[in-house]
TORTI-78267 format. One record per residue: x, y, z of N, C-alpha, C in turn. Coordinates in steps of 0.2 Angstrom, whole numbers. Atoms other than C-alpha are relative to their C-alpha. Example, Ala and Ser with C-alpha at 12.3 -4.5 7.8 and 13.67 -1.06 7.14 Angstrom:
// residues 2
    npx    npy    npz   capx   capy   capz    cpx    cpy    cpz
      4     -6      0     62    -22     39      4      6      0
     -4     -6     -1     68     -5     36     -4      5      3
This chain:
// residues 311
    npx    npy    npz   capx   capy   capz    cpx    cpy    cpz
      7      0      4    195   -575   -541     -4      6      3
      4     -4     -5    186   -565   -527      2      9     -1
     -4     -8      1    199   -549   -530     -1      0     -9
     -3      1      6    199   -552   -549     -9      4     -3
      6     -1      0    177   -551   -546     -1      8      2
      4     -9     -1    176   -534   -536      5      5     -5
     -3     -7      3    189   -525   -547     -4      4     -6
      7     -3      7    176   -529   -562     -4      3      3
      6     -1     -2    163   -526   -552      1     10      2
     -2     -6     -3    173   -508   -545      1      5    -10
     -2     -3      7    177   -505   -566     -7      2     -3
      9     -2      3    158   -507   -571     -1      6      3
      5     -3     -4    152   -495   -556      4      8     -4
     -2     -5      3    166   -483   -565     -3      4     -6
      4     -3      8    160   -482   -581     -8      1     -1
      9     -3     -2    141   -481   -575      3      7      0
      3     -7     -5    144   -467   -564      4      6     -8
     -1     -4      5    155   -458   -580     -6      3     -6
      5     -3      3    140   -460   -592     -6      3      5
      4     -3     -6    128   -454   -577      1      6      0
     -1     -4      0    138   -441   -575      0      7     -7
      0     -2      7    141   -436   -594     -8      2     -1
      6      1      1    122   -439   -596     -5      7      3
      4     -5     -2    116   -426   -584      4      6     -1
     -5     -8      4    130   -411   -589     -4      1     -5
      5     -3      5    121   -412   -605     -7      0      1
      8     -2     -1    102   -413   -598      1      7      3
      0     -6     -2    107   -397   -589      5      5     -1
     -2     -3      0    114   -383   -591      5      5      4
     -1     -6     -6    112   -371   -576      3     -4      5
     -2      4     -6    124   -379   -562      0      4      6
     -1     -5     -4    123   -363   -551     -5     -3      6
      2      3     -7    111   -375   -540      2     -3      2
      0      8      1    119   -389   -540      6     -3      6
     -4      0     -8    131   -385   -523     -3     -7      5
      4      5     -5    128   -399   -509     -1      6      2
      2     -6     -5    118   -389   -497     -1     -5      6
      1      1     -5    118   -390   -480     -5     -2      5
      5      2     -2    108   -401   -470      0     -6      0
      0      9     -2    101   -421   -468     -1      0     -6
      2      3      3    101   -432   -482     -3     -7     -1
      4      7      2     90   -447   -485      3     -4     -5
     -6      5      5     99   -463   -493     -1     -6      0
      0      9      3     96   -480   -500      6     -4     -2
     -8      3      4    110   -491   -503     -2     -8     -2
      0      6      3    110   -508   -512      6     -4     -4
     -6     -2      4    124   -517   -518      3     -8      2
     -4      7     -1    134   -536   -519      4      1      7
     -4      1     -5    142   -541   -503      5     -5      0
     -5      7      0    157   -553   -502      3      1      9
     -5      1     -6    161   -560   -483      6     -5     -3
     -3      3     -5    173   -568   -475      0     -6     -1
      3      6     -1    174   -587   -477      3     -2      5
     -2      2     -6    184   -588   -461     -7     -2      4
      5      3     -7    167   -588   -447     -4     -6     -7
      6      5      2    158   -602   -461      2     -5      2
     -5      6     -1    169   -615   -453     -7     -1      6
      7     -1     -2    151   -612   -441     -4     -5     -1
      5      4      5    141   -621   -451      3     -7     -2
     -2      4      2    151   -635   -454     -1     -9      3
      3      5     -1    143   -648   -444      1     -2      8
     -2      4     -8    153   -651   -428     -6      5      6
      4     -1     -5    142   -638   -418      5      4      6
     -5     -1     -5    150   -630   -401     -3     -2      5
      4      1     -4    149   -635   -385      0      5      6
      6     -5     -2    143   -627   -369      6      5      3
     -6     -3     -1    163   -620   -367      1      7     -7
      1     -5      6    159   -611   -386      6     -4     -4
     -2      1      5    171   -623   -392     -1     -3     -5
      4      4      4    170   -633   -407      0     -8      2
      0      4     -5    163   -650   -402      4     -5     -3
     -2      5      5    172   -667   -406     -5     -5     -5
      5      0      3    167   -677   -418     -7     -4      2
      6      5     -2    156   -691   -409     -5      6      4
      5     -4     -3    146   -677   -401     -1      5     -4
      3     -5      3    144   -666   -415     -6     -2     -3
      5      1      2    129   -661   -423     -3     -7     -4
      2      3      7    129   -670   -440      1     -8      5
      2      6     -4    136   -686   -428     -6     -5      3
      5      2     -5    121   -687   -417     -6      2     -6
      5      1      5    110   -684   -432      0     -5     -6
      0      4      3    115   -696   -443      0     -6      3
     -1      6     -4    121   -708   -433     -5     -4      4
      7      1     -7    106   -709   -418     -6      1     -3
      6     -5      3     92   -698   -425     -5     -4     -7
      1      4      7     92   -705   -443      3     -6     -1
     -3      3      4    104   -717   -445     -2     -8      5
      2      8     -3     94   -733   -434      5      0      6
     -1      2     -8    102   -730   -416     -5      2      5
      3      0     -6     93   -732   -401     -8     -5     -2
      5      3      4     82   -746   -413     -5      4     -3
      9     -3      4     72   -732   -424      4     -3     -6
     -3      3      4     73   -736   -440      5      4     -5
     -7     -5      3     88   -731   -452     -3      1     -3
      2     -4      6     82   -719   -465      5      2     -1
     -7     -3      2    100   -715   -469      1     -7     -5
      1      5      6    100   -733   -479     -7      0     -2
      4     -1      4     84   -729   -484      1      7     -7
     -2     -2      4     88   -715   -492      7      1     -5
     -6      3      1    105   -723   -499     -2     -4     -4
      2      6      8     96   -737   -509      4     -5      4
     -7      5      0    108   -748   -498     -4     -5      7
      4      4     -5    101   -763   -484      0      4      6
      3     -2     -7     93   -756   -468      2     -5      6
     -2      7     -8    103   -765   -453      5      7      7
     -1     -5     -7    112   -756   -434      5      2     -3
     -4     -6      0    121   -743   -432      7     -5     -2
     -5      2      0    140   -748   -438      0     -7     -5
      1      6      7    134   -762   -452      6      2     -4
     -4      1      3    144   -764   -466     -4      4     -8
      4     -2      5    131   -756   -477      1      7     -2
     -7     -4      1    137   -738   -478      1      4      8
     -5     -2     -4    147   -728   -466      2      9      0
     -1     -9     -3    150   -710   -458      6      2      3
     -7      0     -2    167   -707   -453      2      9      1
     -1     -7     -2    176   -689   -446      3      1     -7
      1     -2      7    183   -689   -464     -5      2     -5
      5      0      2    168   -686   -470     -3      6      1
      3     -5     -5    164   -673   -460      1      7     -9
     -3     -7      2    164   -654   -471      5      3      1
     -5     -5      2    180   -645   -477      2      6     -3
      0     -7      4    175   -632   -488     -7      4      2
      6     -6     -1    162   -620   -481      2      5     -1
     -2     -7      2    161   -605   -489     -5      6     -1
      6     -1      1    149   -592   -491     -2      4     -8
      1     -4      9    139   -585   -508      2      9      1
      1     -6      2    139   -568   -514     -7      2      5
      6     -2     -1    125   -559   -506     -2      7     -2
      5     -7     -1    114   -542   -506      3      4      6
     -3     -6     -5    119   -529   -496     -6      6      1
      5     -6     -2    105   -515   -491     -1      2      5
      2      0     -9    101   -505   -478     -1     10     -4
      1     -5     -2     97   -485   -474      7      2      1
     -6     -1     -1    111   -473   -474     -2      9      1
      2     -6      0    109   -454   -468      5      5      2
     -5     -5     -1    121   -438   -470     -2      6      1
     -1     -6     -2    123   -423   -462      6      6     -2
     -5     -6      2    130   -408   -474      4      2      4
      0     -6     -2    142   -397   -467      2      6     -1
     -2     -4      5    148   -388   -482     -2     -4     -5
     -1      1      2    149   -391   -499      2     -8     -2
     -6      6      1    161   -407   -498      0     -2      6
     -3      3     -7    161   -412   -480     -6     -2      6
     10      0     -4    145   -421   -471      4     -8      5
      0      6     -5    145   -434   -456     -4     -5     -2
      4      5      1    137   -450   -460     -2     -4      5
     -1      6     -5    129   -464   -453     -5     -6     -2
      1      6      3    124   -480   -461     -2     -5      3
      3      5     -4    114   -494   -456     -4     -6     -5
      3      5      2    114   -510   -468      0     -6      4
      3      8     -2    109   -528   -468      0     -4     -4
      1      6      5    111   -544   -475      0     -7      2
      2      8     -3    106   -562   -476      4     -4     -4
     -4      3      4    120   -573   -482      0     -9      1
      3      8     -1    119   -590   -487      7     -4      0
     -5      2     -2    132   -604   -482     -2     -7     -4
      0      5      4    136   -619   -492      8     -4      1
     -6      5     -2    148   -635   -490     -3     -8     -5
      2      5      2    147   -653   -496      4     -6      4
     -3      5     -2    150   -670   -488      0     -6     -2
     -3      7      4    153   -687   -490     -3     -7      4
      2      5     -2    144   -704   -483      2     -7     -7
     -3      6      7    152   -721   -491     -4     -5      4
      5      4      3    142   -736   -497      5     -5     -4
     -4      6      5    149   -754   -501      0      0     -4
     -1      1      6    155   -756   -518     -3     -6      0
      4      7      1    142   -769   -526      6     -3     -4
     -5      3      3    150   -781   -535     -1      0     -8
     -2     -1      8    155   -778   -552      2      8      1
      1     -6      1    155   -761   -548      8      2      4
     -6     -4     -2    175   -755   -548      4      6     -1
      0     -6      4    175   -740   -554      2      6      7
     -1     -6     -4    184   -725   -544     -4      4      5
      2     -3     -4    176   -718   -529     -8     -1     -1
      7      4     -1    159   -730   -532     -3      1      6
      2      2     -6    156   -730   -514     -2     10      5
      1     -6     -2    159   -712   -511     -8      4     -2
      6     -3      2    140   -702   -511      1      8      4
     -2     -8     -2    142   -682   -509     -7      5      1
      6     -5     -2    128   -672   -499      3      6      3
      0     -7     -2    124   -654   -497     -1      2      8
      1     -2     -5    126   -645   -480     -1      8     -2
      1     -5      1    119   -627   -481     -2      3     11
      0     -2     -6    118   -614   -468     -3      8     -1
      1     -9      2    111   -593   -467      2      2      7
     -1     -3     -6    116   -580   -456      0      8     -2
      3     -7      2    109   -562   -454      8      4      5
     -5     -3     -3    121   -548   -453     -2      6      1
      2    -10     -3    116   -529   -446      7      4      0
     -6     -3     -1    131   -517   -450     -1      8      3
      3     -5      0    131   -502   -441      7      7     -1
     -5     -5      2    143   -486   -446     -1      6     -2
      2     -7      1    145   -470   -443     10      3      0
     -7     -3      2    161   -458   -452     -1      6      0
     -2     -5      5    166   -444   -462     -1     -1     -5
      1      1      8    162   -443   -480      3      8     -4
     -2     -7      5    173   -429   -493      0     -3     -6
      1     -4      4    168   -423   -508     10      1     -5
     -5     -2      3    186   -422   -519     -2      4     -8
     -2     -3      3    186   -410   -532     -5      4     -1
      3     -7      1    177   -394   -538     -7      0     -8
      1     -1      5    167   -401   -554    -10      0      4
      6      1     -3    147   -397   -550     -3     -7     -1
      2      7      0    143   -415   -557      3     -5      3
     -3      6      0    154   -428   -555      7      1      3
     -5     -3     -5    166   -428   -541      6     -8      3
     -2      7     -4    179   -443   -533     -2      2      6
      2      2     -7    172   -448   -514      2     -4      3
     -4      4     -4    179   -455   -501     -5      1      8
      0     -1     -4    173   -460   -484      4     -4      4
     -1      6     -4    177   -470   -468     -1      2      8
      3     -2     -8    173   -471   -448      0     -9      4
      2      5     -6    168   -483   -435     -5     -6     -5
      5      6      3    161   -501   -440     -5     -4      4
      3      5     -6    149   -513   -429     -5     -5     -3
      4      7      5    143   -529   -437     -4     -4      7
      4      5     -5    128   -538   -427      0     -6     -4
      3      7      5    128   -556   -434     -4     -4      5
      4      6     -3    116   -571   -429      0     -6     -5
     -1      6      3    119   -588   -434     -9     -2     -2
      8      0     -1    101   -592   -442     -2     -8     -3
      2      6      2    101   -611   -450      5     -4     -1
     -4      4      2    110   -625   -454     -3     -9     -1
      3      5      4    105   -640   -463      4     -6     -2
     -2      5      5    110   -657   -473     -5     -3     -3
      5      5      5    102   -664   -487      2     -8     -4
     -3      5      1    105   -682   -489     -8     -2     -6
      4      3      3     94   -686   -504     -7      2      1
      5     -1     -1     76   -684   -500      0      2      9
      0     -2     -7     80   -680   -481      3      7      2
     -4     -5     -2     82   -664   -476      0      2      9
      1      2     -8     88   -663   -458      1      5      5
     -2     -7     -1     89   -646   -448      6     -5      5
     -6      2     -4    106   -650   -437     -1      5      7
     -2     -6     -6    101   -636   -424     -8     -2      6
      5      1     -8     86   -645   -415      3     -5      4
     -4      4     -5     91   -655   -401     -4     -7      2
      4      7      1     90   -674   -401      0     -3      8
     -1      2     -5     84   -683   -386     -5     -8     -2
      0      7     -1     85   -705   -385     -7     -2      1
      5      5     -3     70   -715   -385     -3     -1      9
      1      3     -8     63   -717   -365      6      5      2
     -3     -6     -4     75   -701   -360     -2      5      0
      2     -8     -1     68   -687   -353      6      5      3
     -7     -5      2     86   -679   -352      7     -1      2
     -4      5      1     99   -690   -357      7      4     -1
     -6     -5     -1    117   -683   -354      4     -1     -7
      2     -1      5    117   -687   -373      1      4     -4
      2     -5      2    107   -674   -378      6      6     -1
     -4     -7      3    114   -661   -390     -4      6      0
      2     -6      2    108   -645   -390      4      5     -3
     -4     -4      2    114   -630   -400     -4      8     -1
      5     -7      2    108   -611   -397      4      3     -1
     -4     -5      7    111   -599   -411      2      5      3
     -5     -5      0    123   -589   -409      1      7     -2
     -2     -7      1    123   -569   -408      4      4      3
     -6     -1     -2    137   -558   -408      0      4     -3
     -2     -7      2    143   -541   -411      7      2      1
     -9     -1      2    160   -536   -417      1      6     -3
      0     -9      3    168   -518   -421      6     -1     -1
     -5     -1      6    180   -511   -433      1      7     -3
      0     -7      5    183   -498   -447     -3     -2     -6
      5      0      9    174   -496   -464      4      7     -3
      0     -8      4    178   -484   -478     -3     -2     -9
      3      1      7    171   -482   -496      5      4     -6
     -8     -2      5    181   -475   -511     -5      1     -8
      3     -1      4    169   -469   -527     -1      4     -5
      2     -5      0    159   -458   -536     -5      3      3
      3     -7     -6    149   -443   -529     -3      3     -7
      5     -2      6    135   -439   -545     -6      2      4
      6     -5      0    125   -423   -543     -6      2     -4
      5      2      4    109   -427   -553     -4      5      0
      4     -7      3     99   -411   -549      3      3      6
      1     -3     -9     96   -400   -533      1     -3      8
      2      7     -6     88   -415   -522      1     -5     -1
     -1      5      0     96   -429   -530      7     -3     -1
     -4      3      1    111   -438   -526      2     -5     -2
      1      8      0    118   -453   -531      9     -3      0
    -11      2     -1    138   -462   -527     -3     -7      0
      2      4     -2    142   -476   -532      7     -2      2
     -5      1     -4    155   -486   -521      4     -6      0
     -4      8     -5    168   -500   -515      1      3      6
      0      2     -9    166   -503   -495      2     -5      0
     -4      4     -6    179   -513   -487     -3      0      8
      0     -4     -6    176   -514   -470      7     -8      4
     -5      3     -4    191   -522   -458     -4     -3      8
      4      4     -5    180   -532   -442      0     -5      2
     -1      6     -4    176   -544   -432     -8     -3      0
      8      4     -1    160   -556   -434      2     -4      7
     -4      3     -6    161   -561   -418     -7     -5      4
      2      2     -5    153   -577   -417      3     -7     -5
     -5      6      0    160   -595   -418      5      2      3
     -6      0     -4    176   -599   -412      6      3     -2
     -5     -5      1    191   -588   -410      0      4     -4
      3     -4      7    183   -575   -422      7      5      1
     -8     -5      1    198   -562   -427     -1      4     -7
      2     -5      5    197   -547   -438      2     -1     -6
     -1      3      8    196   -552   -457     -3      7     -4
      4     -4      6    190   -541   -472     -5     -2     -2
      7      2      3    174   -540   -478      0      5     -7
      3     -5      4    168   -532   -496     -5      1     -4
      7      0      4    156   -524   -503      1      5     -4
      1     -5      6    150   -512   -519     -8      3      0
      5      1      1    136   -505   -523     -3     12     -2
      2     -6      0    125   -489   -527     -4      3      6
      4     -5     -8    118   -475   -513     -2      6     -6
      3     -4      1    106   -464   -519     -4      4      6
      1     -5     -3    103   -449   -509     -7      6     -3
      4     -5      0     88   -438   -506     -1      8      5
     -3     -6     -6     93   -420   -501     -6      6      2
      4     -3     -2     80   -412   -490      3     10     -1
């Protein structure tokens, strides 16, 4: 599905950049200015992003501990938040059968039930935005140094599962099962400096190609469940009634990390006037988000249009 989205997404940007291209050949006539010239160019980029759902496994609720591994499950997050926090241990009251519709009694009633099956298995992340600043250095015609500097905020999503005794009458398939949202964000800084050529000789509408050095800064920045009217952050740290620092207590601090790699783009390269350029592109970049556990180089994609102003 994902390969099946940027091909369309890489088809549209094709047939844009042809009419764009088309477009301005007939506003203009005289192409005798229309050479790159030599020097800096100023650059906007914006454009869909598709990560990686490998590091969303992050967000999934177990948390890490103070070794960076993933914790088990009595000490994970969602554990110690539902179970203690919310769910009536250490005598507070349950607001997890409050918000259930289901009898308020201790921890491990019969009323409903939180189990490591339960836990999140599909964390994945959405589509995001892609932007950032991107500036080349002509050095001919066809041949400029780049160096790119985007950013994005991507959002993380999962769903889980809290069972609830079938009333009576009620025998209907997976009655007891109730399915809540876990969500999560995390900001990415990519930094990338290449080569970029110019292929062919038409003064409009040319194929482009770049690629170079990649360096992704990611930061874990939320993580959440929503049990009905409860929404609970998972990432403040719970501490027991009458403990002032109970060996209990969870803590989770967010996690930042920097991972390096290759990037490359593959497009068009539309010559709009003098001082205006515009390409639009597919960027893969091959890297490492390097935060969670056992991070390991995956592919990232993205698309999008750069708009160039040539000083």
């Amino acid at each position: 599905m994902k390969k099946q989205f940027i091909y369309k997404t890489f088809t549209a940007f094709a047939f844009i950049a042809f009419s764009i291209g088309s477009f301005a050949q007939s506003a203009e006539s005289d192409d005798s200015e229309l050479m790159e010239k030599k020097g800096f160019h100023l650059g906007l980029f914006i454009g869909p992003y598709w990560a990686n759902k490998y590091t969303a496994i992050l967000y999934n609720g177990y948390g890490l501990d103070v070794n960076g591994a993933q914790n088990e499950f009595t000490s994970s997050l969602m554990y110690q938040k539902i179970i203690y926090e919310y769910g009536g241990g250490n005598g507070q009251p349950d607001q997890i059968a409050a918000a259930l519709g289901v009898d308020p009694a201790a921890t491990g009633s019969n009323t409903w039930h939180f189990r490591e099956s339960d836990m999140p298995e599909n964390m994945h992340y959405s589509v995001a935005f892609l932007v950032g600043l991107n500036v080349r250095y002509t050095m001919d015609p066809k041949d400029a140094i780049i160096i790119n500097i985007n950013a994005s905020k991507l959002k993380v999503a999962g769903n889980f599962t809290i069972l609830t005794d079938v009333k009576p009458g009620q025998n209907q398939l997976n009655a007891g099962v109730n399915t809540f949202d876990i969500v999560g964000s995390e900001q990415r800084m990519i930094f990338q400096f290449g080569y970029g050529r110019i292929l062919g000789d038409n003064k409009r509408l040319n194929f482009y190609l770049e690629g170079g050095l990649n360096a992704t800064l990611a930061k874990f920045d939320k993580n959440r469940i929503i049990i009905k009217n409860l929404d609970i952050d998972l990432t403040t740290a719970y501490i027991p009634p009458g403990s002032s620092n109970p060996s209990s207590t969870v803590y989770f601090p967010k996690k930042v990390g920097i991972g390096f790699g290759a990037f490359a783009s593959a497009g068009f390269n539309i010559t709009m006037s003098e001082k205006w350029t515009i390409q639009m592109l597919y960027s893969p970049t091959y890297d490492k988000i390097n935060i969670g556990v056992n991070p390991i180089y995956k592919m990232q994609h993205a698309a999008g249009l750069r708009c160039y102003y040539n000083f």
